[in-house]
N, C-alpha and C positions, 0 to 999 in steps of 0.2 A: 530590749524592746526594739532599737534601733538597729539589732544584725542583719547583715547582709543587705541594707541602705546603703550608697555611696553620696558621701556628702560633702558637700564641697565647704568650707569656711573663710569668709574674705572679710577684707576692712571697707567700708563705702568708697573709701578712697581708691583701692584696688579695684572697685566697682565700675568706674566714674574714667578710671585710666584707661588710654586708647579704647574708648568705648563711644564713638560718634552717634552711635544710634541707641547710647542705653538701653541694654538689653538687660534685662536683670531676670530673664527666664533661667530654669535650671539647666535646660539642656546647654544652654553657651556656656557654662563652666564647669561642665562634666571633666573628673579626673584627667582624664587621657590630653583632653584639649587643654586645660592649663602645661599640663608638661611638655607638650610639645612647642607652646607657646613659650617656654624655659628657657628650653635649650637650644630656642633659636637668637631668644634674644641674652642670651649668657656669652655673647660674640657678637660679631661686627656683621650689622644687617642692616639692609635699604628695601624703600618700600618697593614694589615693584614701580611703580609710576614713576619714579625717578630712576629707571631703569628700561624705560622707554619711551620711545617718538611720540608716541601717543595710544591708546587704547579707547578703542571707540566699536561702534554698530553699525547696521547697518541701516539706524537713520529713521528717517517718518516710515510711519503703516503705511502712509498712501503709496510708498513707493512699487507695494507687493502689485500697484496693477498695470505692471510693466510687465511681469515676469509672465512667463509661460514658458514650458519646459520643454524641448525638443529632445529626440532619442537619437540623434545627432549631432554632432556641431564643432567648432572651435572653440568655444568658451563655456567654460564649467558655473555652475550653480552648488554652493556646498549647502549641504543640510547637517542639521545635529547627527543624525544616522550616519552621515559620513564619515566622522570620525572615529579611526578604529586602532586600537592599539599602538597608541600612540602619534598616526598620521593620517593622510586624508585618502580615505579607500579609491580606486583605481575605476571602479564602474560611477563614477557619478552621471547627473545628470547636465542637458546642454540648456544654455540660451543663445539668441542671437545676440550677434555682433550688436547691431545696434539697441536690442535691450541692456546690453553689457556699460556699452557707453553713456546711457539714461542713470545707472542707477550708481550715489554716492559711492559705496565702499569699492573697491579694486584690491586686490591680493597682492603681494611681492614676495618673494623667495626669503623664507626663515621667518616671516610670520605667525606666529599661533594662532588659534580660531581653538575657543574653548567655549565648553557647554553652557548654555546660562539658566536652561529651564530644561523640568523633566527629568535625565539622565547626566543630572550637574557635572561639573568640575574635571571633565574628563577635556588634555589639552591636542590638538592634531599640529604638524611642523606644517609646514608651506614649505615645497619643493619645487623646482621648475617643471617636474609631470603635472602638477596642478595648475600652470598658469596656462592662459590670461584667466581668471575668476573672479566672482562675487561670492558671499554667501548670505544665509539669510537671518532675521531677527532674533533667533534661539540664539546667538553665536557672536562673542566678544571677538575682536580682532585686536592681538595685543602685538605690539610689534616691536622690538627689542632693539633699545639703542646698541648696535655690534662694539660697540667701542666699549661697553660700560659690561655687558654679558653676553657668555654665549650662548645662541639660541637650542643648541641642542640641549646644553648641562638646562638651562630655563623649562624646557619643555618636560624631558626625566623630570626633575623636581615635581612641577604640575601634577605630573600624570602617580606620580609616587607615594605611598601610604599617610609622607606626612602633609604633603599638596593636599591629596585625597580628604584627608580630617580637616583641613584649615577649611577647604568650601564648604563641608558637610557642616561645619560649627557655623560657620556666615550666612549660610545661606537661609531664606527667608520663605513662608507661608509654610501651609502643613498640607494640603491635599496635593500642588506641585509647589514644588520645591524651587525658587529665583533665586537668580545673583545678579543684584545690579551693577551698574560699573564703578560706582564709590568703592562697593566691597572686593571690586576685583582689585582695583587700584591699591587698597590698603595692604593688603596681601605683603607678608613681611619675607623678604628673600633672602638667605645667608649667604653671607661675602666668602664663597671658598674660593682657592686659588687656582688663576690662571691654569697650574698644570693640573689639577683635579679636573678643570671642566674641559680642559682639552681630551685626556681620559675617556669621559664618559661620551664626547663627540666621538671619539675613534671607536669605540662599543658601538653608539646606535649606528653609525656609519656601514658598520661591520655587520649588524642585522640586519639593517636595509638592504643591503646588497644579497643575501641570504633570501630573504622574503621575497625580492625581484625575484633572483634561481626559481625560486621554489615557483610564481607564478608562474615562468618560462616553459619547466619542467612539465606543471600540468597543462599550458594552452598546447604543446606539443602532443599530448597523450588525446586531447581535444582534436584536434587537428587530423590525429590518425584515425580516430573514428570516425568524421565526418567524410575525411575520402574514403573509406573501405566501402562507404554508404550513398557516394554519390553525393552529396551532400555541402562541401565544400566550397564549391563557389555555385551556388544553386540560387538564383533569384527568384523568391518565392511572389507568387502574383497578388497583386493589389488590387483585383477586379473583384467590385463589389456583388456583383450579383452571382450565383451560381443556382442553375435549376437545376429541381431533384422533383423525380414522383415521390408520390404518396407511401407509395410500396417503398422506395430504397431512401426514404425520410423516416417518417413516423413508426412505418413498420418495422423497420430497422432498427430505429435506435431508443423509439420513444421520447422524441426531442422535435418541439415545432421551431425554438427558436432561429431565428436568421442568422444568429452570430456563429452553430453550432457548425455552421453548412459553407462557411467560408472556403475559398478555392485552397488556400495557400495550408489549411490542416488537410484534404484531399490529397495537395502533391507531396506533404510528408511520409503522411502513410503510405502512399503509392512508391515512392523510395525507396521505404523501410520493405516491403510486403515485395518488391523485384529483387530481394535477395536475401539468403537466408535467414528466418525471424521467428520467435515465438511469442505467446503471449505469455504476462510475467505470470497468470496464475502456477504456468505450469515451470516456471524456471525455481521461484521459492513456495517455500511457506510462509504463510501471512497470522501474525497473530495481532491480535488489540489487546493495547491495553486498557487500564482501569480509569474512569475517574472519581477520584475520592469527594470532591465538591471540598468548597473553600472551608466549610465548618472544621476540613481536618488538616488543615493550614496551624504551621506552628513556625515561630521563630529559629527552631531547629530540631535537627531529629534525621526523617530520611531525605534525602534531596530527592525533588520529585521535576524535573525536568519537564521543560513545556517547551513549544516550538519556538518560541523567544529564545530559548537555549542552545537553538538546536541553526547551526549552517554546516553547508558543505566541507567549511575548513578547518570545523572542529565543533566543541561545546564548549559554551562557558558554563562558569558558578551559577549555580539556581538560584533562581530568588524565592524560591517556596521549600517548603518541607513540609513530611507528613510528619502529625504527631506521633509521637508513642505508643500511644491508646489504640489510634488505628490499624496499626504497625502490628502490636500484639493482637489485636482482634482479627485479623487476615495475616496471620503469620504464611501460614501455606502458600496465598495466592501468592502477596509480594515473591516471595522466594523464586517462583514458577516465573512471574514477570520482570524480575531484573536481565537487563539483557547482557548476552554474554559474547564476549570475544569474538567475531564475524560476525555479528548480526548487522545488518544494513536498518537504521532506521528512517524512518521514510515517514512525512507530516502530510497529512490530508484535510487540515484545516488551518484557515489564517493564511500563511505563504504555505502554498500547496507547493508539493512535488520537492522537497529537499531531501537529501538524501548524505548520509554521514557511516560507515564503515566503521565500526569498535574495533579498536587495536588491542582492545583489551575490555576484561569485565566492568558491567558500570554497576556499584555499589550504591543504587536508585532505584527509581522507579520512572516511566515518563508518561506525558497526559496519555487520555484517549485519544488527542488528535493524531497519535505519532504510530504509527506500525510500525511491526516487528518483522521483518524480511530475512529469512535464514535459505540460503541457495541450497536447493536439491541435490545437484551432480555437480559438482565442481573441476571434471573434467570436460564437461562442456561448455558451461561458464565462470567465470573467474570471478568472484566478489567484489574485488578490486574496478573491474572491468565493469561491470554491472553499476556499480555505486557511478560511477562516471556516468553511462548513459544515461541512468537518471537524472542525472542533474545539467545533463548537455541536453540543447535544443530539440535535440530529437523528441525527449517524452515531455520536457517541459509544455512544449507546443500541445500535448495531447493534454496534461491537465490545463492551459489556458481554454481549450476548446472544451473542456469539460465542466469546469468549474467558475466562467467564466458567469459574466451576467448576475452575481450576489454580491452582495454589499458587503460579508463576509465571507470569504471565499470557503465553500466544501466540496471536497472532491470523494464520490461515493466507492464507497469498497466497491462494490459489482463495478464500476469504473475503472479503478483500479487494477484490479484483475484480469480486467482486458487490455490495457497499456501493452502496445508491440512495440517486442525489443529486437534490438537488431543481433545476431549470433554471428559476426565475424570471426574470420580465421584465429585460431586458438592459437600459434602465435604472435598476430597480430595483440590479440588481446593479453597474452605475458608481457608484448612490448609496453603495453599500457598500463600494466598493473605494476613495472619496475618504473616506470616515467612516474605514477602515483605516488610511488611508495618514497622513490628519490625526493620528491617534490614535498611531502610531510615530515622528511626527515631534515631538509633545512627550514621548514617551518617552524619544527620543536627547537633546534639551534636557535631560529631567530629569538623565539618567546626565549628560550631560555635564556640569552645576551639581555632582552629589555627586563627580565626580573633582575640579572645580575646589576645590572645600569641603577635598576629604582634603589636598589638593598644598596648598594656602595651611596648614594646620595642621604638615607636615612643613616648609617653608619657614621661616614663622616660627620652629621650634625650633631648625631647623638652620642659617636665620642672623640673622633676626628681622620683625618684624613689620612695618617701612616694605616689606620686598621682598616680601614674602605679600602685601599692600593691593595691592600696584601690580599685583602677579601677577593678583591675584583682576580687578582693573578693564581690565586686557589681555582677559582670556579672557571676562570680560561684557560686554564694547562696552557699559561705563559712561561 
């Protein structure tokens, strides 16, 4: 009667231990979370709080009415979004100096800044690219006594399958998901050795620098586009008024608003249109895809990719699937709509205008926000090439002026379609699609160093640290 239940069976007294906030829901002692709870305390372990200076926030709500965000500046504002694979992403946003100094929290080098609401448990390092900074209320700032731990091996842990379970079991409410600073604080850290966590600093060290390449790589490929285009040091104008007749406004484009007719989308296209250009309808084919609606949402089955999945430097893991049922009731379509190897796909709602290149078949499906972009003549434009200008200034600027003015932004196929692109020199544009190409291949290095980093940390705890070493020297052709 009871097959295929997982049931957990305890003493009260097991109940009652290390349990501050008596939980006695079923989910906090699901299988998997007691065993990892096992085998960390089957060895020598300290909480994390005794393992650092302090871990604290960023303090009273009232403080948020200092901030306002500048698209400039010397001192950075970190948000939950900001942290990404492990550290604090590169395009943040600015405040001023003097809001900087108004407000409690302050940043220092080897600091974490971990999720606490939302998109939990995920940890980012503090590096010196991120300072002077604050961040904001979503976001613990745990900061590691150096003497007691190192912040890299600290940080891999966090971010690592078995980090990952410990906040997913802690954390608190059901519609979003909290981690207060009790629970982060309790958070139980295995004592491995000096030379293990040295180790794992020399890996993410060794990614980082990778991941820098790779940015390098592609602001170079960037870069060559925007002089072929003129474009490069080009001061776009901030004057707000710009007059247009009736005839080369409304009857043109079908657009009364003000924002559509600003000067600085004028002198892009004007740019783009002074030297060789087409419009994209005629560069690809465009196809849409489906949307299934939530009813055909399944805990697993096919990954169905949304633009939450979807950035220029890659895809993540779906958080949705289609079911089965649907799957076999449209067998033909899915087939038709999984996109395949060179397809550029391209998001026209939510964050419009992203564009991501398949290096290979996706074994999915993705929403209707996302087009299908397959390049016509590929001796006259380069996929590679093409994915780029998309996602550089050039066209972005055409979907801001397009899609601009909605509280959820949509950007119209017939929009779309007319997007000019710029047709620079065909070897300029191989230059860019080997500058691309170089740039995602130390990107895959990187991830692959921070998967080998999290698996040697789960290894080591789960049997110890001679098989973690050998592991990590396997998968680095050391």
């Amino acid at each position: 009667m009871l097959e295929g239940l997982e049931i957990s069976v305890l003493n009260m007294s097991e109940v009652l231990n290390d349990n501050k906030t008596k939980r006695f829901d079923s989910e906090y002692y699901k299988k998997e979370f007691l065993k990892i709870d096992k085998n960390i305390i089957s060895s020598d372990y300290k909480r994390l709080v005794s393992l650092c200076e302090k871990i604290t926030d960023f303090g009273a709500f009232s403080q948020n009415n200092f901030i306002e965000y500048k698209e400039n500046g010397s001192h950075y504002f970190i948000r939950n979004q900001d942290i990404e694979n492990s550290f604090i992403k590169d395009d943040k946003i600015f405040i001023d100096k003097d809001v900087y100094e108004k407000l409690s929290l302050k940043l220092n080098e080897f600091d974490l800044l971990l999720q606490r609401t939302g998109s939990i448990g995920k940890s980012g390092l503090v590096l010196k690219k991120d300072l002077p900074s604050s961040a904001n209320q979503n976001l613990a700032q745990i900061k590691p006594n150096l003497t007691k731990i190192n912040p890299y091996f600290l940080n891999v842990f966090l971010n690592s399958l078995i980090g990952q379970k410990i906040f997913e079991r802690l954390a608190t409410g059901n519609v979003q998901p909290w981690l207060n600073l009790g629970q982060i604080e309790s958070v139980k850290i295995p004592s491995l050795s000096e030379k293990f966590q040295l180790k794992i600093e020399e890996i993410v060290k060794s990614l980082f620098n990778k991941t820098q390449n790779s940015k390098t790589f592609y602001t170079q490929a960037e870069n060559i586009l925007l002089e072929e285009i003129g474009l490069q040091n080009f001061v776009l104008s901030k004057e707000p008024v710009n007059v247009k007749s009736f005839k080369d406004s409304f009857v043109a484009s079908g657009r009364l608003d003000a924002e559509y007719y600003q000067l600085k989308y004028e002198q892009v296209i004007n740019k783009i249109k002074s030297k060789p250009y087409d419009s994209l309808t005629n560069l690809v084919q465009i196809k849409k895809s489906i949307e299934p609606g939530s009813k055909s949402y399944a805990e697993d089955g096919l990954p169905f990719m949304r633009v939450a999945d979807l950035s220029k430097n890659g895809l993540s893991e779906p958080q949705k699937y289609i079911s089965g049922y649907f799957v076999k009731e449209n067998q033909d379509k899915i087939n038709d709509l999984k996109p395949k190897k060179g397809t550029i796909l391209f998001s026209k709602d939510g964050s419009v205008g992203i564009a991501y290149h398949l290096r290979e078949n996706y074994n999915g499906i993705t929403s209707g926000a996302i087009l299908h972009l397959n390049v016509k003549d590929e001796s006259r434009i380069i996929p590679e090439y093409l994915t780029l200008a998309l996602n550089s200034k050039v066209v972005q600027m055409q979907a801001e002026r397009d899609a601009g003015g909605s509280i959820i932004l949509h950007w119209r196929s017939s929009e779309i379609e007319n997007v000019v692109v710029p047709i620079i020199d065909f070897e300029k544009q191989k230059q860019i699609a080997d500058l691309i190409e170089e740039s995602f291949s130390l990107k895959m290095q990187s991830e692959h160093l921070l998967d080998v980093a999290k698996r040697a940390v789960v290894i080591a705890i789960e049997e110890n640290e001679e098989n973690a070493l050998e592991y990590i020297k396997t998968e680095t052709n050391e």
